[in-house]
MDTraj code that builds the backbone (N, CA, C; nanometers):
import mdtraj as md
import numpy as np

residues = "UNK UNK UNK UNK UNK UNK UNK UNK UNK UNK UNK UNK UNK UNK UNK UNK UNK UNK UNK UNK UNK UNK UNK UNK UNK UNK UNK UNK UNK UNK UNK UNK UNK UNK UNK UNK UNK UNK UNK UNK UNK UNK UNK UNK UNK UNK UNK UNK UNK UNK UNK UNK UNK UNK UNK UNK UNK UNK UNK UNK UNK UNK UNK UNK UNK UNK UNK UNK UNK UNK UNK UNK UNK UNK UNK UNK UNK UNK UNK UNK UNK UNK UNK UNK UNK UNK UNK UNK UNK UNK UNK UNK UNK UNK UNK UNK UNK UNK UNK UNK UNK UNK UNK UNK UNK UNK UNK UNK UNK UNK UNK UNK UNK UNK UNK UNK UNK UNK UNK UNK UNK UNK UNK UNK UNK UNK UNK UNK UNK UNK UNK UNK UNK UNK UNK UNK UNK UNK UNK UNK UNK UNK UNK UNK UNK UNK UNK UNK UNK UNK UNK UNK UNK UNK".split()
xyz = np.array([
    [0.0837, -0.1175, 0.0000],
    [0.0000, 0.0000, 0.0000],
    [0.0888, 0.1247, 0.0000],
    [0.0439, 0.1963, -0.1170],
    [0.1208, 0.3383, -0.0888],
    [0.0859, 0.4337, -0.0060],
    [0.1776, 0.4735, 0.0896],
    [0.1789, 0.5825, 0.1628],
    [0.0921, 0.7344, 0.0688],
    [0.0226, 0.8375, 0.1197],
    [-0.0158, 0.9531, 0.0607],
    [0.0693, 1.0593, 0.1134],
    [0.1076, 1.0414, 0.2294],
    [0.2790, 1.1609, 0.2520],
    [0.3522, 1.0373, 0.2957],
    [0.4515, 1.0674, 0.2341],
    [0.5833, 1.0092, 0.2557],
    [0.6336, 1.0623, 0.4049],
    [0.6799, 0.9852, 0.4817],
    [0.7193, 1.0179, 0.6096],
    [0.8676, 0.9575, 0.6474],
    [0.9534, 1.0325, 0.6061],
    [1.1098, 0.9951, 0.6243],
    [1.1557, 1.0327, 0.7891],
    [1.2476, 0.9660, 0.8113],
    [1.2958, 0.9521, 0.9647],
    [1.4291, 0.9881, 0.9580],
    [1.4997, 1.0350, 1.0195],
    [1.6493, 1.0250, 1.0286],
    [1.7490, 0.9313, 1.0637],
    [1.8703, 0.9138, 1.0236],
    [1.8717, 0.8106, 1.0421],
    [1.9212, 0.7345, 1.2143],
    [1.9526, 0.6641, 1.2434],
    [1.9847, 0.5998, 1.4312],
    [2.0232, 0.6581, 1.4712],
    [2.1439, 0.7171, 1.4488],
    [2.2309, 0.8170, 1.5052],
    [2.2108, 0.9378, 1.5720],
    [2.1033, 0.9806, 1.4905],
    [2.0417, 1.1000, 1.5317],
    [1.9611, 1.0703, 1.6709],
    [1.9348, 0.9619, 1.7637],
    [1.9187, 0.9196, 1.8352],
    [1.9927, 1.0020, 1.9437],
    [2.1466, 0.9206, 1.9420],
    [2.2695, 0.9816, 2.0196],
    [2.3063, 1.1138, 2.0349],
    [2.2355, 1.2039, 1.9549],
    [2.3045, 1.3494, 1.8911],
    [2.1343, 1.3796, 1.9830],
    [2.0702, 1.3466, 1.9748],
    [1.9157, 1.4166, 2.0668],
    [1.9093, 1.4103, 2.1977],
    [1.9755, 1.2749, 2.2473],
    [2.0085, 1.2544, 2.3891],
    [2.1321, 1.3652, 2.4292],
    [2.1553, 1.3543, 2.3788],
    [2.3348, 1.4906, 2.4099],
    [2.2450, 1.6670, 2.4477],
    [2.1951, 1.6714, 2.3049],
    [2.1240, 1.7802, 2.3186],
    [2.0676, 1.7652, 2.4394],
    [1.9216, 1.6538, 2.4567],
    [1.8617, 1.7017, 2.5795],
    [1.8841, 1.7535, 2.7113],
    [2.0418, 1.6369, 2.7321],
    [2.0577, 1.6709, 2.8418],
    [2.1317, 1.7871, 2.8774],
    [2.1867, 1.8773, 2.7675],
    [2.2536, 1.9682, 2.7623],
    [2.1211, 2.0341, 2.8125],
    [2.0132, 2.0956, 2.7321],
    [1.9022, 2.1629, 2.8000],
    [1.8277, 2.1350, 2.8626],
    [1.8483, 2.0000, 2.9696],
    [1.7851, 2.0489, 3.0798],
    [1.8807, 2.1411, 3.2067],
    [1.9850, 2.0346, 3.1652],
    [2.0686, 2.0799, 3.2897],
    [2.1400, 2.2844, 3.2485],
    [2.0892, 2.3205, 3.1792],
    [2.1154, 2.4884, 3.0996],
    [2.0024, 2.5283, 3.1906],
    [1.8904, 2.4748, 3.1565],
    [1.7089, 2.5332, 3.1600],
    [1.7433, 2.5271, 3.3167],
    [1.7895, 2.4498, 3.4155],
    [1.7860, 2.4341, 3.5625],
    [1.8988, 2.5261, 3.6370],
    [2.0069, 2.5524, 3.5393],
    [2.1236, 2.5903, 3.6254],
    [2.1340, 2.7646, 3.5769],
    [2.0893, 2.7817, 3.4452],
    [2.1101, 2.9450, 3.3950],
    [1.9947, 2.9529, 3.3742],
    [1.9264, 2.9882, 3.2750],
    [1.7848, 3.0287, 3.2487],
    [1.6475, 2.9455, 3.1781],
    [1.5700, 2.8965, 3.2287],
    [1.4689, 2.8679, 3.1654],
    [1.4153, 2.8577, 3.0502],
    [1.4621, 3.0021, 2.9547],
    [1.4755, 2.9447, 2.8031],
    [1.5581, 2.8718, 2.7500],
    [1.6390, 2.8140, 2.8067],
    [1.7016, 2.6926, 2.7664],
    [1.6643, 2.5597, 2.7317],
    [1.5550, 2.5624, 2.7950],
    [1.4600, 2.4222, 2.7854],
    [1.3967, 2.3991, 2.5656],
    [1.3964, 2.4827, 2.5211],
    [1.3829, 2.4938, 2.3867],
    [1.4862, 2.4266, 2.3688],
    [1.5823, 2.3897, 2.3671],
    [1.7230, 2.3381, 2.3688],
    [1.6426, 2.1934, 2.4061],
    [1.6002, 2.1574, 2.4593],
    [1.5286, 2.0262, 2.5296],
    [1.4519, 1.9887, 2.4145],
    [1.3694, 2.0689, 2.3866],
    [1.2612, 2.0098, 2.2745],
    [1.3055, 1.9696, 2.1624],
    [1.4009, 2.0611, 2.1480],
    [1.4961, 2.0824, 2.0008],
    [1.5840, 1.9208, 1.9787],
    [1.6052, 1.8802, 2.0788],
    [1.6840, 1.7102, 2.0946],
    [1.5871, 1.6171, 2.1057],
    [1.4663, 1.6484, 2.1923],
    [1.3163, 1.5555, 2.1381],
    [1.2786, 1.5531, 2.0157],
    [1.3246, 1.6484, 1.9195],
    [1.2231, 1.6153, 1.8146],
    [1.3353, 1.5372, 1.7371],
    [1.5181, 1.5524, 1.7970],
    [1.5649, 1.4316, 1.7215],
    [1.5715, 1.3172, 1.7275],
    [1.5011, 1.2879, 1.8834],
    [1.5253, 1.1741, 1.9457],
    [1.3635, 1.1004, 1.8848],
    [1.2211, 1.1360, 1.8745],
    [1.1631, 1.1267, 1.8339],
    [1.1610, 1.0960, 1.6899],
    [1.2193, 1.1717, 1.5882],
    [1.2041, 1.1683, 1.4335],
    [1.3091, 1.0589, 1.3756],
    [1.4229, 0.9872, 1.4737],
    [1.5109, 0.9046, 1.3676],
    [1.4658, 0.7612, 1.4066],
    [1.5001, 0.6758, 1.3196],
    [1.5078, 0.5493, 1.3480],
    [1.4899, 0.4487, 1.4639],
    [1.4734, 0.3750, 1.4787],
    [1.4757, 0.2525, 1.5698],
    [1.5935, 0.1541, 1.5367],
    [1.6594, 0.1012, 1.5880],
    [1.7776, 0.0014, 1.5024],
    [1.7731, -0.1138, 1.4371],
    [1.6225, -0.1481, 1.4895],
    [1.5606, -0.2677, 1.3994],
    [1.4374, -0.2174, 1.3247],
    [1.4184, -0.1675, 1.2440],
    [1.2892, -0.0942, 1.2161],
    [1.1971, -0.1994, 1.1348],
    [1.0636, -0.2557, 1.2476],
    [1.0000, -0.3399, 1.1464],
    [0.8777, -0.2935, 1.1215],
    [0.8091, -0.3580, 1.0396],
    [0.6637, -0.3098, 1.0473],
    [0.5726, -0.2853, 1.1990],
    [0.6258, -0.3699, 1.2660],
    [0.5124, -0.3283, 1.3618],
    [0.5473, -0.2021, 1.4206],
    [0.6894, -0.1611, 1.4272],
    [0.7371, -0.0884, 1.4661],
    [0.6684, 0.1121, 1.3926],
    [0.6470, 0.0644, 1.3025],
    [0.6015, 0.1855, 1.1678],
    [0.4553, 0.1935, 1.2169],
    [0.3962, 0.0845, 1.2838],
    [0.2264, 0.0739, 1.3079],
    [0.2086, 0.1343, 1.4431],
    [0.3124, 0.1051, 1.4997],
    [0.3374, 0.1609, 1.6127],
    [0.3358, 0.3082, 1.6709],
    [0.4613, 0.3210, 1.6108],
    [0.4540, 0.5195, 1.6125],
    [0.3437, 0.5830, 1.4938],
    [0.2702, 0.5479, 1.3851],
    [0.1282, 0.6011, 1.3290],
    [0.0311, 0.6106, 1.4664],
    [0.1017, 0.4960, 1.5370],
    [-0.0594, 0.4987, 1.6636],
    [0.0079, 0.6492, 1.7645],
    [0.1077, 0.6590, 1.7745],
    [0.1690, 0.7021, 1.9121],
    [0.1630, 0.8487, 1.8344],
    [0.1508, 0.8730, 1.6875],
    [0.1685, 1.0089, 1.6539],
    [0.0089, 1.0260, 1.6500],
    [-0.1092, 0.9731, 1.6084],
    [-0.2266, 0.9834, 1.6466],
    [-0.2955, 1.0189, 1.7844],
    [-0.2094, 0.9507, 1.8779],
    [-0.2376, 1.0019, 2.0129],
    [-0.1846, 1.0887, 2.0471],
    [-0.0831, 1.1639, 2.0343],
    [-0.0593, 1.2851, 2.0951],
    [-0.0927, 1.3792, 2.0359],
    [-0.1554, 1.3669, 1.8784],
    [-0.2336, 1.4811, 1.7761],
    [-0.3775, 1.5037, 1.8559],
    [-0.4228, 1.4078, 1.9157],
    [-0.5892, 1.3639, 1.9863],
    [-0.5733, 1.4656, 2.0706],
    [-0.4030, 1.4157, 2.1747],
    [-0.3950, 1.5078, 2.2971],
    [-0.4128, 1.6599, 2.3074],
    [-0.3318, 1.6874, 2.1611],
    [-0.3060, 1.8585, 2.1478],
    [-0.4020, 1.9113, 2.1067],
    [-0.4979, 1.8380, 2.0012],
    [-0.6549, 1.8683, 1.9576],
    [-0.7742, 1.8793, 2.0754],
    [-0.7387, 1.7729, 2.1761],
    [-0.8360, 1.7921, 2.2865],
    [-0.7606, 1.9185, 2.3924],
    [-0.6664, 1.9554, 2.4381],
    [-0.5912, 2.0861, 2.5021],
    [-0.6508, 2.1823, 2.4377],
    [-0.6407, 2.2057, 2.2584],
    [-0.6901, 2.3202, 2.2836],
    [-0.8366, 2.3252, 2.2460],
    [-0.9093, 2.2209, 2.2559],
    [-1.0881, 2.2508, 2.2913],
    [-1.1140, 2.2716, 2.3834],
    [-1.0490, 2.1899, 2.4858],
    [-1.0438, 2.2615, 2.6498],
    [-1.0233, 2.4396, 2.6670],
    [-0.9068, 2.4645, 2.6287],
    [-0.8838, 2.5967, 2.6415],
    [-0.9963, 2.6637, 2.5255],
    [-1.0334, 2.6568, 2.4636],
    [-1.1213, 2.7275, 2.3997],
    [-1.2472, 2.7463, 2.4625],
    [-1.3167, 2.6109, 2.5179],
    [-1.4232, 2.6105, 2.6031],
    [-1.4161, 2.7022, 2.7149],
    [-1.3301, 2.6650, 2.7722],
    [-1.2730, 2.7801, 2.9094],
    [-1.2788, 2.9389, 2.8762],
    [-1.2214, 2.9687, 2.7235],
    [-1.2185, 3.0793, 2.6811],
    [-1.3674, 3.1471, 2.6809],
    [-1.4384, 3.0378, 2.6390],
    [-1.6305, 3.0784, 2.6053],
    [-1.6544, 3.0718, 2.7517],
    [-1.6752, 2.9723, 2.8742],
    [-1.7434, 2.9762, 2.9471],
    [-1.6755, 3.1178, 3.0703],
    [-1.5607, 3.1108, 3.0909],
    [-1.5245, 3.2489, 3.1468],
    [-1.4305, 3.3540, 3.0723],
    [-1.4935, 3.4732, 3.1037],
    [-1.4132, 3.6166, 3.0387],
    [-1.3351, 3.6090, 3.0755],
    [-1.2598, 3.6037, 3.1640],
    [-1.1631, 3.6152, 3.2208],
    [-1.0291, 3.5184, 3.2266],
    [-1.0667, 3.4425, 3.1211],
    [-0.9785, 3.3337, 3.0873],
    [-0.8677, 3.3716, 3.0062],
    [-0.7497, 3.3621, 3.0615],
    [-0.5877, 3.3477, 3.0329],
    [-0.5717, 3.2183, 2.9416],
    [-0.5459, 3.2415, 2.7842],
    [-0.4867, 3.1123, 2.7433],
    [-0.3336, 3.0703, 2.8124],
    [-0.3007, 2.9686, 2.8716],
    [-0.1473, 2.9432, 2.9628],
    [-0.0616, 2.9521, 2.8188],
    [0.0294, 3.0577, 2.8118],
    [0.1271, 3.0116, 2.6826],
    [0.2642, 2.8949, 2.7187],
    [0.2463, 2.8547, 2.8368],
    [0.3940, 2.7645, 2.9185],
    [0.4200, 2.6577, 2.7527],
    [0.5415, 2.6970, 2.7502],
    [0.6065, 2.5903, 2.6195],
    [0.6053, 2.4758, 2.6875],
    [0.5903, 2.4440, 2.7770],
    [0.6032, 2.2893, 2.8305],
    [0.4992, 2.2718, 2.8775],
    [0.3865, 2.2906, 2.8541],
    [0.2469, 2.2334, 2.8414],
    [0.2346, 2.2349, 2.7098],
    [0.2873, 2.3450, 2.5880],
    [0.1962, 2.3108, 2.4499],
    [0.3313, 2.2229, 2.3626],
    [0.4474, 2.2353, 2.4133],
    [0.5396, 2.1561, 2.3715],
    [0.6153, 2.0310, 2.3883],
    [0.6141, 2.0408, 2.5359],
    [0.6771, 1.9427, 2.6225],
    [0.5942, 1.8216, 2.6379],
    [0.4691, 1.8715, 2.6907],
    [0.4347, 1.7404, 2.7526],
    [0.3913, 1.6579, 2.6114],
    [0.3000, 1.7202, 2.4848],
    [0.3049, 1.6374, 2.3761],
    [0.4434, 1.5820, 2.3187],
    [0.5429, 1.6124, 2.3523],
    [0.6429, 1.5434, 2.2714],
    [0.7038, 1.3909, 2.4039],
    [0.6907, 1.4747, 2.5153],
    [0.7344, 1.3598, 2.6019],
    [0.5903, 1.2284, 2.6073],
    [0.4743, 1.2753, 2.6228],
    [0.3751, 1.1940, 2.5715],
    [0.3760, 1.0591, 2.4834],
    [0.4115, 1.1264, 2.3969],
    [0.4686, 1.0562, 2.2698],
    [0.5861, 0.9485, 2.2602],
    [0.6860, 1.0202, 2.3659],
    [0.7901, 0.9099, 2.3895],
    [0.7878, 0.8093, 2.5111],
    [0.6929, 0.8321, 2.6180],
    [0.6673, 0.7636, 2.7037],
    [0.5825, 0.6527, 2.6032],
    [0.4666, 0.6890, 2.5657],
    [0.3350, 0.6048, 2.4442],
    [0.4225, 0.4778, 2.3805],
    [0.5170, 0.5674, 2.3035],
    [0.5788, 0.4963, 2.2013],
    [0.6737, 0.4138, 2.2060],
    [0.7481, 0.3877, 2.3507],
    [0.8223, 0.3401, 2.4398],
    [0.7095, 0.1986, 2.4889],
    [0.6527, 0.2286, 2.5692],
    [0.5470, 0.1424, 2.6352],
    [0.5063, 0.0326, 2.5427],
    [0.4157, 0.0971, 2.4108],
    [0.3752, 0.0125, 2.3190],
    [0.4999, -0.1256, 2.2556],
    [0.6384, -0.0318, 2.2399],
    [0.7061, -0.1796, 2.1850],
    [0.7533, -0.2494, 2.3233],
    [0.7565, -0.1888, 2.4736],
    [0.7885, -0.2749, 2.5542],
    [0.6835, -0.4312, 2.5749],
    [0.5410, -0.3751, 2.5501],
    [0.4617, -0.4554, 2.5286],
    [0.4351, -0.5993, 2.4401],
    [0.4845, -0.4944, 2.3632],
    [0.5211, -0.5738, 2.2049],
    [0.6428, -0.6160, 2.1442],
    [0.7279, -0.6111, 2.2291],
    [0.8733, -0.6551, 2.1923],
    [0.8034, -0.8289, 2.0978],
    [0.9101, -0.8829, 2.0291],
    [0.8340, -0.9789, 1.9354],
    [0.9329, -1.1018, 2.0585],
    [0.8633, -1.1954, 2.0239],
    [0.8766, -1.3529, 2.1235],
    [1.0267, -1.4260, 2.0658],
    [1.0427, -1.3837, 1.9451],
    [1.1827, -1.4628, 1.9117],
    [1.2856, -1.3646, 1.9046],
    [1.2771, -1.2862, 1.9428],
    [1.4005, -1.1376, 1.9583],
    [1.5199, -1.2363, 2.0259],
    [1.6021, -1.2353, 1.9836],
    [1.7272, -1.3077, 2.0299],
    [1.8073, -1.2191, 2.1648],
    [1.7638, -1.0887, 2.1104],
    [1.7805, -0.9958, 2.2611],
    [1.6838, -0.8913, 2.3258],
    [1.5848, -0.9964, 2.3419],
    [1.4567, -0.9164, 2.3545],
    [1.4579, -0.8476, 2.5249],
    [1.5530, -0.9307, 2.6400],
    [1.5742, -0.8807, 2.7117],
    [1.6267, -0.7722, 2.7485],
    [1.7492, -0.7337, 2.6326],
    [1.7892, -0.5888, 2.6034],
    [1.6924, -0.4933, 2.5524],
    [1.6083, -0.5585, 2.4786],
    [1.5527, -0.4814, 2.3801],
    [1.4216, -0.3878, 2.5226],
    [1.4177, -0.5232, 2.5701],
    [1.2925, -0.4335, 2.6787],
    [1.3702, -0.3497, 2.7929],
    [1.4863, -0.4130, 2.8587],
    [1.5613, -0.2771, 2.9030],
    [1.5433, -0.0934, 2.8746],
    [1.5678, -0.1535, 2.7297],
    [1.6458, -0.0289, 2.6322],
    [1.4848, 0.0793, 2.6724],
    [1.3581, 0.0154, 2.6314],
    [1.2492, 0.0885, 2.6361],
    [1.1714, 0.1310, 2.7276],
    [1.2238, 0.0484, 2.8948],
    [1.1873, 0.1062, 3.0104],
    [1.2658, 0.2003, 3.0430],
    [1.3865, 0.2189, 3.0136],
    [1.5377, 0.3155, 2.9861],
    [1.4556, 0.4543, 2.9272],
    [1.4070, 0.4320, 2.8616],
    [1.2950, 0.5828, 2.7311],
    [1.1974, 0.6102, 2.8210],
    [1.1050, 0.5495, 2.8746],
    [1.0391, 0.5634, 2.9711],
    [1.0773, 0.6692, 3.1317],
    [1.1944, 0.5794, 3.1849],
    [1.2053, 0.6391, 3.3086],
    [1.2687, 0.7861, 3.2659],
    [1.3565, 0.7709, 3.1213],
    [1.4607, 0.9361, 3.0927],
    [1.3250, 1.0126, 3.0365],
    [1.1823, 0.9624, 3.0319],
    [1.0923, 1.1228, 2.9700],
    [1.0220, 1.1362, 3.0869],
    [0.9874, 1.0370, 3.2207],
    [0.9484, 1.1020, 3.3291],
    [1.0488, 1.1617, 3.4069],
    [1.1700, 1.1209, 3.4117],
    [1.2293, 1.1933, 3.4983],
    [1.2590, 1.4033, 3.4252],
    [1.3189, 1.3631, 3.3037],
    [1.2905, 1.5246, 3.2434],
    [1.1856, 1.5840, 3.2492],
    [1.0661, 1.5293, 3.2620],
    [0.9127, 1.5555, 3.2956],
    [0.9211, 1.6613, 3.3978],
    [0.9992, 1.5866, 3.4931],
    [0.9813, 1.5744, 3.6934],
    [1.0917, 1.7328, 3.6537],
    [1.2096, 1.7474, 3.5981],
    [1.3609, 1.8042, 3.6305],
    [1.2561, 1.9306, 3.5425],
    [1.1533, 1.9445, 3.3966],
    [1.1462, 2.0493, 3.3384],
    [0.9909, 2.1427, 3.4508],
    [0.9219, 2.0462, 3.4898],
    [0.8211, 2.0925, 3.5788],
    [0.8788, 2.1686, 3.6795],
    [1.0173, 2.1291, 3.7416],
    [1.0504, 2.2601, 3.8735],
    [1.0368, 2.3504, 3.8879],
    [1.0472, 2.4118, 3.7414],
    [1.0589, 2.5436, 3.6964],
    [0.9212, 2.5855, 3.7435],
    [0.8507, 2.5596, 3.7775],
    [0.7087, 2.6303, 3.7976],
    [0.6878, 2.6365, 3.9331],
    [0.7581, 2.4994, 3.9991],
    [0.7542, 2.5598, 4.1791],
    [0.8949, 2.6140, 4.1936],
    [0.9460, 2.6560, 4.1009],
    [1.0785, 2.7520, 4.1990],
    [1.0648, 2.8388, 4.1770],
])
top = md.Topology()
chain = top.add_chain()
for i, resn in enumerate(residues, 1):
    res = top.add_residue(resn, chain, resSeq=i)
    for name in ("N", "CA", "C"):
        top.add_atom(name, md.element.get_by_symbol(name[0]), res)
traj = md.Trajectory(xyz[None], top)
């Protein structure tokens, strides 16, 4: 079946080069200034957009689902805020980049993480690594979750 947009990925590597970034902006965003955290997103969207090292089909069915759900998420945020906008005058849209940026991209990598831990396949010769590797994606987007949220109680 042909695709109607072509959807290219980068390639693995770009993996390693997003993790570097991130952690460069969180630990910037925590120690000098807060706009640093753009620096954060900016390595999510590489860590997000390249490859997997085994890339199979289920894997491609996978993130279609995990990019559907966090499109749902950002589509339902801002009907919320719109509703809010109609039912009180006095309603502030929140512009926080890490509510309209952050949490959909970390969303996405927690989702998309989970789903192949689930689904790791039964004859993976290193499927024990393989599920490591994706509770590993998991605990590094809640804990940046936990390290980019401070910013709001400090």
């Amino acid at each position: 079946m042909k695709r109607i947009l072509p959807f290219y990925l980068y390639p693995g590597y770009f993996k390693l080069i997003g993790i570097v970034i991130c952690i460069a902006g969180i630990f910037l965003s925590l120690l000098l200034h807060p706009d640093y955290q753009m620096l954060f997103y900016f390595g999510l969207f590489f860590v997000i957009l390249a490859k997997e090292k085994d890339e199979t089909e289920m894997t491609v069915q996978i993130r279609g689902e995990s990019f559907k759900t966090v499109l749902s998420y950002i589509l339902a945020l801002m009907f919320v805020f719109y509703l809010m906008g109609i039912l009180y005058d006095d309603f502030i849209f929140p512009t926080y980049i890490f509510l309209l940026v952050g949490v959909p991209l970390l969303l996405y990598l927690i989702y998309f993480n989970l789903l192949l831990l689930i689904n790791v396949e039964k004859d993976a010769a290193d499927r024990k690594n393989r599920r490591q590797g994706y509770l590993l994606w998991i605990v590094f987007a809640l804990v940046s979750a936990g390290a980019l949220s401070l910013q709001f109680f400090l």
